[in-house]
PAVEX-510107 format. One record per residue (C-alpha): y, x, z; residue in one letter. Coordinates in steps of 0.2 Angstrom, whole numbers, plus 5000, padded with zeros to 4 digits. Layout:
N
YXZA...
//
This chain:
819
487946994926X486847084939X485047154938X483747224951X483047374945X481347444952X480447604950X478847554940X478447454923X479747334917X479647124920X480747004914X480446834921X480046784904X478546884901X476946784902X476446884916X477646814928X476946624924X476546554941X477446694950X479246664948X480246504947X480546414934X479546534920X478746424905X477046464900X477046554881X476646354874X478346294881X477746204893X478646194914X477646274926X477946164942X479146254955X478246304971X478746224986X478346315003X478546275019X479546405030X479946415049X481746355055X482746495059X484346565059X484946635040X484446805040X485146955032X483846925017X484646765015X486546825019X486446975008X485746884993X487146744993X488646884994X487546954980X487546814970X488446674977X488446574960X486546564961X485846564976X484946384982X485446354998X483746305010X483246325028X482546475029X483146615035X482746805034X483346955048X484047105039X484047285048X485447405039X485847565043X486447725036X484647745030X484447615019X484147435022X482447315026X482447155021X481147035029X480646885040X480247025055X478747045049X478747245043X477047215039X476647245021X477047365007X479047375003X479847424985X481347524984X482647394975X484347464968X485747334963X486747354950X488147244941X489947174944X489647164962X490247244978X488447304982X488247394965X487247534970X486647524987X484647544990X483647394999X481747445003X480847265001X479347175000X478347084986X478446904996X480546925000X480746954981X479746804978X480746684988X482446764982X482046744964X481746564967X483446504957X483546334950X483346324932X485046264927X485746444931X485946564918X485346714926X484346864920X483346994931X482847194929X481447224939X480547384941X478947354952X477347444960X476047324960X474347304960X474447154947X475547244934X475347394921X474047534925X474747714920X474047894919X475347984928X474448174926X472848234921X471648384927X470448454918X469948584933X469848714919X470248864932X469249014930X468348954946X468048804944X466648704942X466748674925X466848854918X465848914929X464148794924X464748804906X464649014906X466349014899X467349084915X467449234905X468749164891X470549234896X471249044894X471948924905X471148784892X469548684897X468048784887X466648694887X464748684881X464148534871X462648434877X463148484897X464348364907X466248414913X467348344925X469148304925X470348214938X471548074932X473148014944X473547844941X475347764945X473947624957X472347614964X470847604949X470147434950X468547434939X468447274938X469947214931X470547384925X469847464907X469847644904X469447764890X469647934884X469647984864X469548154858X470148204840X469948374827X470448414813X471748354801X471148204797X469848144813X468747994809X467547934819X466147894805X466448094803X466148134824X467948194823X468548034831X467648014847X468147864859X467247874874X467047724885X466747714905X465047664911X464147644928X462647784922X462747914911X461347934897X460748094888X461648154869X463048024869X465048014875X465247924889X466047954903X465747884922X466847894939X465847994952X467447994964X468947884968X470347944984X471747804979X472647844965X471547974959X469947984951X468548114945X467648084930X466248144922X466148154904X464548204895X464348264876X463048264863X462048394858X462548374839X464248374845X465548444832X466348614840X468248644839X469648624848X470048434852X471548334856X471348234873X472248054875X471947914889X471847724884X472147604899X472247434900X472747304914X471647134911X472847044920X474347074910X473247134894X474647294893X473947444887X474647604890X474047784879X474347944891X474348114882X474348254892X474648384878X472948484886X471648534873X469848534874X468748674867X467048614863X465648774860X463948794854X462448794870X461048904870X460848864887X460348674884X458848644879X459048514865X460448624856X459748694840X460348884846X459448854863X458849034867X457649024883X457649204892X459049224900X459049404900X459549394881X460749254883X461749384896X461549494880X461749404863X463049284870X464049364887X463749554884X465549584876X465449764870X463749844861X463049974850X462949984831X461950124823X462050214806X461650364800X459750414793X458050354800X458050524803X459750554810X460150384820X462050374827X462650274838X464350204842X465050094855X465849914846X466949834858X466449644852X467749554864X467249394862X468349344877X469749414873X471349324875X471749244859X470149264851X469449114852X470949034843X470749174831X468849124826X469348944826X470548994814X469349074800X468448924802X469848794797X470548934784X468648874776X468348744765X467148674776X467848504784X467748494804X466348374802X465148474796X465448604812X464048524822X462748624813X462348804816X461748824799X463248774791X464548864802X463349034801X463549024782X465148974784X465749134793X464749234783X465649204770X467549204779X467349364787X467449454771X468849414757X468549424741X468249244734X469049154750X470549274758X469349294773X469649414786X469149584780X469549684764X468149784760X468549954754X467250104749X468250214739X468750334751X470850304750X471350184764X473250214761X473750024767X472750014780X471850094790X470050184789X468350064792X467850234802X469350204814X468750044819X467850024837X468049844839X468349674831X469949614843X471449714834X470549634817X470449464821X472249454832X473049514816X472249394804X472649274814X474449314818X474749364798X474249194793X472549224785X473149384776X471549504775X471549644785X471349834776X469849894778X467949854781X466349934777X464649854783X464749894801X466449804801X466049654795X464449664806X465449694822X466849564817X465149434814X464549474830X466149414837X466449284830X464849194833X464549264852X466349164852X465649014845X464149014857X462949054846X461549214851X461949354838X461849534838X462249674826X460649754816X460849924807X459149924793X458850124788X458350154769X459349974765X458949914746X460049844738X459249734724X460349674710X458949594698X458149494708X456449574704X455949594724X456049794720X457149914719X457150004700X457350194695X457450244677X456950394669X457250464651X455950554641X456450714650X456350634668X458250624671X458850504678X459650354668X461350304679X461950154670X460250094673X459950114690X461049974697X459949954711X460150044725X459450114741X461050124756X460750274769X461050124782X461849964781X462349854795X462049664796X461749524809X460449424816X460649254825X459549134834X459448974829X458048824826X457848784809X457548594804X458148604790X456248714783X454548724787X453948724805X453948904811X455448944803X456548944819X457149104829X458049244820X458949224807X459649344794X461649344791X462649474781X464449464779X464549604770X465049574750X463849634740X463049484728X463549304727X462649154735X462749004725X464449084721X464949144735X465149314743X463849274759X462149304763X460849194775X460649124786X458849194780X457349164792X456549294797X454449204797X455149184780X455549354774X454249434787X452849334776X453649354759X454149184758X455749184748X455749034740X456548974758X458348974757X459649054761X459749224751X457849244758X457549334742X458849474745X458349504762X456649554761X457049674747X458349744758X457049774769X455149774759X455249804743X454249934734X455250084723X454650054709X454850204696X455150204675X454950304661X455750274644X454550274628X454950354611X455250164605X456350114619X455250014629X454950064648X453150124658X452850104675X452550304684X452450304699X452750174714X453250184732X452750064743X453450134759X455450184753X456450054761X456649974776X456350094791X456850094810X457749914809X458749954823X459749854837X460349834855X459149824868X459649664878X460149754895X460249924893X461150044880X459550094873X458950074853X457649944852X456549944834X456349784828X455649834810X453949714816X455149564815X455449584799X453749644790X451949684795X451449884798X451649984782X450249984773X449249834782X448549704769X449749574777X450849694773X450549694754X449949524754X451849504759X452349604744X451549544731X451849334737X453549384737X453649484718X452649324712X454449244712X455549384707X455949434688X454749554686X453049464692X451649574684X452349724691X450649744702X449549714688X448749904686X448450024701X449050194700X448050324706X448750474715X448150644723X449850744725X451050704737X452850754739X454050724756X455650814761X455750844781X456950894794X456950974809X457750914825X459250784821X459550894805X461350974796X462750974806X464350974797X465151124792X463651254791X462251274778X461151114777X459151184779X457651044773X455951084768X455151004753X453050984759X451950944745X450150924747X448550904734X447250784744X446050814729X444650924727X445251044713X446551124709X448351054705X450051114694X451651034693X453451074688X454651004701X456250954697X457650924712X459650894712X460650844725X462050734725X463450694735X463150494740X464050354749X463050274762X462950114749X461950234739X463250254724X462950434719X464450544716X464250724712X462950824711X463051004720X461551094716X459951064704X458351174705X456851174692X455151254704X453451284698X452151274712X450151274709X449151204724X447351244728X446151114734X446551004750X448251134752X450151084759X451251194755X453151204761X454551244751X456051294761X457751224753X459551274759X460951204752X462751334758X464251244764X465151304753X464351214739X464751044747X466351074759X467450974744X466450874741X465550744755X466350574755X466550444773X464850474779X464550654774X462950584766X461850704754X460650624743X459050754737X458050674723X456250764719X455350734702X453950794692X452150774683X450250864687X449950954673X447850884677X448150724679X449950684672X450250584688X452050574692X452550634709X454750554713X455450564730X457250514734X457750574753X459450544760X460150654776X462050674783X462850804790X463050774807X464850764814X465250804833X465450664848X467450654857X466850674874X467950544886X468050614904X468550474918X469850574931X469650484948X468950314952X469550144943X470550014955X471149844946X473049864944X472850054951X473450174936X472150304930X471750424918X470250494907X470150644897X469550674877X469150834871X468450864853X468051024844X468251054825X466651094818X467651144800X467851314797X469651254789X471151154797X471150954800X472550864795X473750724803X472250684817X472450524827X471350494840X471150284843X470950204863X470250054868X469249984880X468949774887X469749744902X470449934901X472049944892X472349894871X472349984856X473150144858X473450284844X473550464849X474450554837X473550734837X474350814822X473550964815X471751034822X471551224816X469751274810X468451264825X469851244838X469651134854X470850984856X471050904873X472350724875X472250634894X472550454893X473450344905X472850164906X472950024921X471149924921X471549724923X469749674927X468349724938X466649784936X465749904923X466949944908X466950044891X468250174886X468050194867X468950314857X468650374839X469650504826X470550464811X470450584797X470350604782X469150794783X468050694797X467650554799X466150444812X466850554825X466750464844X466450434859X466150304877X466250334893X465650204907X467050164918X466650074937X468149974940X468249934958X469249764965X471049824973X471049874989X
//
């Protein structure tokens, strides 16, 4: 037995494609196809003809025509001497004497030689290039480079990955290598992307996309813009509802000639992102100076502290990290949520507001405010999200120890900058946190006007941290687009689940709370009244006294462009005070459990405020405040003025108290009068928790009038900055080094210090191991590091201890290409 073989797609002379091509093939009904006679010069045999018959001499059909043959130590051509014509590379194999040898030939001499009579049992192997047989996909390019096209008009030519990122609703481009020419008209092509574990194209997790001659808006198709041979550019465009993920890419082709389909998979994968640049996207953000912020801008500022005493600290977000966006994609498919509801900002917002924490869904951080962070490491020690969100993903969904808000705000931001939705970290001062659902934030008094703690659930956080994202909002009423509210923090269940938002804010702006999500909790975060109470003799309660301007002060985030704090309490309620202001307030309470709350006005003449000068107490000497009470009446007022202060969590979870004073003070008409008030160190040295936060709570009664006068005033001890020193300047690849120096405000020892380095672009997480500080002693550490990427970086550090803690720093670092 002897066989041809050919490089290219197998055919057997019995395959319904070679009907009418080779001799003596029936049709698939059974019926002859008549032999093809041709007429052919007279000449003398060739070598064709010669080399065949020694081939074969059993079966070869003597005729008159004759072929020349060329052979040489090259090879050998087979022809009629015409070299006109592509020639195939042919390889014979078999019990013969030419078993191995290589003939280059054309389509017409295999034709003729092939033409055996019928009677002959004879069987072929033949391995072809042809423009009539299977079309293949031999390799595929998706021109993901960092400079090419596609990254670069999809704004994703930051992400450090060699996949193809791209933006729904935009088109991309990707070259295909065939095994022949494309035809388009007797050649089909398609492509078919596929998410998820189970994709289906009724779920948009299936998507088949077909060829077409134009390209139309918010659908898959995809259209040949360039053809050089073998090769052809296509481009694909994507709806606007697009699910996001990461899709699995195969090629479908099909030969109408011979009907054979072939399925190329080029083990490439697809990452499909959210687009606020496109303007039928529902996160379409307009100004592009806040899409370079709230989308690109990898590092940022989170603040904390008082309304009087802002901090700052530098969050490295790293959005484009290498690994992170696998990372986010995987908290989204450790969610209950199916990919095909991934297509809708809303739902992939809610989504990740619940999966960033853990405690109903093992999401990605484990919240932690009791002070003891043995097993992991301090929320304080933090400065960016990329350590937190490599290590869940690397664990396998394990939760990472710990988080406090500005964690799990900074780890949002991340995730959803990631994702391609516009986000931003926001840090609300005097934070209520309302556990009734009454719209206000409750105080309880006994008979004797101390406080009553297992009553007062509610609380008012020094800070807390959450996030804003922009988004339209089709889902509501018209106008409810823009900002919206998102807090991944765990602090009370939405339809029983740890997660809050997204919450519009036109919703919670007009006191709308009826509008979902969580709309309700927000504007009490952020508007509600203080609302105090007295017990009766007979157990009931009497509304004293009422603040309407205790909680939600200097909403503070960002400025897009520049490291400056921008206020954006006006986004979130009118002017204190205005009458759409407490219009807002009193539409929202209607809806809250406690909905006659504003039904008698209470008159007042004496106020009480506690202020402080400069940026306040620093940690480690005596902490000076000055109580100001003023009588705006006409006569003469008395009042007994009650004060403790109390050791506080910035949740507003009180502690301890350190020091309680009982002050008589008599105010003429029209008088302010200041009380100076010093509290030593050494009265709260043992006793501050993380945020070294003080809690001063002011009560009383007029003697006159019986009015009530309550304040409640939080202020921190301010802790010192780590001051980051760059030594030289900053080449890519070019080894450099920056210098920290910190001094111990304390006048004891710190133990086991560790100073933690980071910075994007700059070098990874890095600990420092300082031991032992002695009491107001200067520490200096140098820090070596090789920058990998041009242009202006941060250098972040902060201190890990258990004496001191929100102790940091940043430096700006130019990083200049290599010379």
């Amino acid at each position: 037995m002897m066989s041809f073989r050919m490089p290219g797609e197998r055919l057997s002379i019995r395959d319904n494609s070679s009907v009418g091509r080779f001799h003596g093939v029936s049709a698939s009904n059974g019926e002859a196809v008549p032999e093809r006679h041709t007429e052919s010069t007279k000449k003398k045999e060739g070598g064709c003809r010669r080399w065949f018959r020694k081939a074969c001499p059993c079966c070869i059909r003597r005729q008159n025509s004759s072929y020349d043959v060329t052979n040489g130590t090259d090879g050998v051509v087979v022809g009629d001497g015409n070299n006109e014509g592509p020639t195939t590379p042919l390889t014979v194999t078999g019990d013969t004497e030419l078993d191995g040898q290589e003939f280059n030939i054309r389509q017409t001499d295999i034709d003729m030689i092939l033409e055996v009579p019928q009677t002959q049992s004879f069987s072929f192997s033949l391995h072809l290039f042809s423009s009539e047989l299977t079309l293949a996909v031999h390799s595929v390019n998706l021109l993901s480079g960092k400079s090419d096209r596609n990254k670069k008009e999809h704004h994703t030519d930051e992400y450090c990955s060699d996949e193809l990122i791209i933006r729904r609703g935009q088109t991309f481009q990707m070259e295909l290598d065939f095994s022949r020419p494309f035809n388009p008209n007797t050649d089909k092509l398609h492509l078919e992307l596929k998410t998820g574990p189970l994709p289906q194209v009724s779920k948009k997790t299936h998507i088949i996309i077909p060829l077409v001659d134009e390209l139309q808006d918010d659908r898959w198709e995809a259209k040949i813009v360039e053809q050089n041979v073998k090769r052809v550019k296509l481009s694909v465009n994507s709806p606007v509802s697009a699910v996001i993920g990461k899709y699995k890419l195969t090629i479908a082709t099909q030969c109408q000639k011979t009907g054979e389909t072939t399925t190329h998979d080029p083990n490439k994968d697809i990452y499909m992102l959210f687009n606020p640049w496109c303007e039928d996207d529902s996160v379409y953000m307009e100004n592009e100076q806040e899409l370079k912020e709230y989308v690109l801008n990898d590092t940022g500022r989170i603040y904390y502290g008082t309304e009087l005493q802002i901090g700052a600290r530098t969050w490295n977000f790293g959005q484009f990290d290498e690994g992170i966006l696998e990372a986010c994609l995987f908290v989204l498919d450790n969610s209950e949520v199916p990919p095909s509801g991934r297509g809708d900002p809303v739902s992939v917002v809610r989504v990740i507001s619940a999966m960033i924490n853990s405690p109903d869904d093992r999401g990605v951080l484990e919240g932690n405010w009791s002070g003891n962070y043995v097993g992991g490491t301090s929320p304080t020690a933090w400065s960016g999200s990329v350590e937190i969100l490599k290590q869940y993903h690397k664990e396998g969904g394990t939760p990472v120890k710990y988080g406090q808000c500005w964690v799990f705000s900074g780890v949002t931001t991340s995730v959803l900058r990631c994702l391609g939705i516009p986000t931003r970290s926001v840090t609300n001062f005097q934070s209520a946190h309302d556990t009734d659902v009454s719209l206000t934030t409750d105080v309880y008094f006994d008979e004797n006007m101390e406080p009553i703690h297992h009553l007062n659930s509610d609380s008012v956080w020094n800070f807390h941290v959450w996030n804003d994202c922009w988004m339209a909002r089709p889902d509501l009423p018209p106008g409810m687009g823009g900002w919206q509210a998102v807090d991944s923090t765990p602090q009370e269940t939405s339809h029983g689940t740890f997660r809050c938002g997204p919450a519009s804010l036109a919703a919670v702006r007009s006191g709308q709370v009826y509008v979902k999500f969580d709309t309700p909790f927000v504007f009490a975060e952020v508007n509600s009244d203080k609302i105090y109470w007295q017990r009766n003799l007979d157990g009931t309660f009497s509304q004293i006294h009422s603040e309407k301007k205790a909680v939600g002060h200097c909403i503070s985030t960002k400025a897009a462009g520049s490291d400056e704090r921008v206020d954006i309490t006006n986004l979130y309620k009118y002017p204190e005070g205005s009458e759409e202001e407490r219009i807002a307030v009193e539409t929202a309470c209607r809806y809250g459990s406690k909905p006659d709350v504003y039904s008698s006005p209470i008159a007042e003449d004496v106020r009480v405020e506690v202020r402080m000068e400069g940026e306040g107490p620093r940690m480690g000497g005596d902490a000076q405040l000055k109580i100001v009470m003023k009588n705006t009446s006409s006569q003469p007022r008395r009042t007994t003025l009650h004060s403790q202060v109390a050791v506080m969590y910035y949740t507003g979870v009180l502690r301890d108290t350190v020091k309680k004073d009982t002050l008589n003070v008599t105010l003429n008409p029209e008088e302010e009068k200041i009380i100076e008030w010093v509290l030593p160190y050494t009265q709260y040295q043992n006793q501050l928790v993380d945020q070294a936060a003080l809690m001063m709570t002011l009560s009383g009664r007029v003697s006159e009038t019986q009015q009530v006068l309550a304040n409640q005033t939080s202020f921190r001890l301010r802790t010192p900055d780590l001051n980051i020193e760059p030594i030289g300047e900053a080449y890519v690849g070019k080894e450099m080094s920056a210098k920290i120096t910190f001094t111990n405000p304390l006048p004891c020892a710190l133990r086991n210090v560790v100073i933690r380095v980071e910075g994007l672009g700059l070098r990874d997480l890095h600990l420092i191991k300082v031991g032992d500080v002695s009491k107001h002693a200067n520490v200096t550490v140098t820090e070596h590091f090789i920058p990998m990427i041009a242009g202006l970086r941060k250098l972040v550090a902060s201190l890990d201890c258990k004496q001191l803690t929100q102790v940091h720093g940043v430096a700006d670092i130019h990083v200049h290409e290599s010379q």
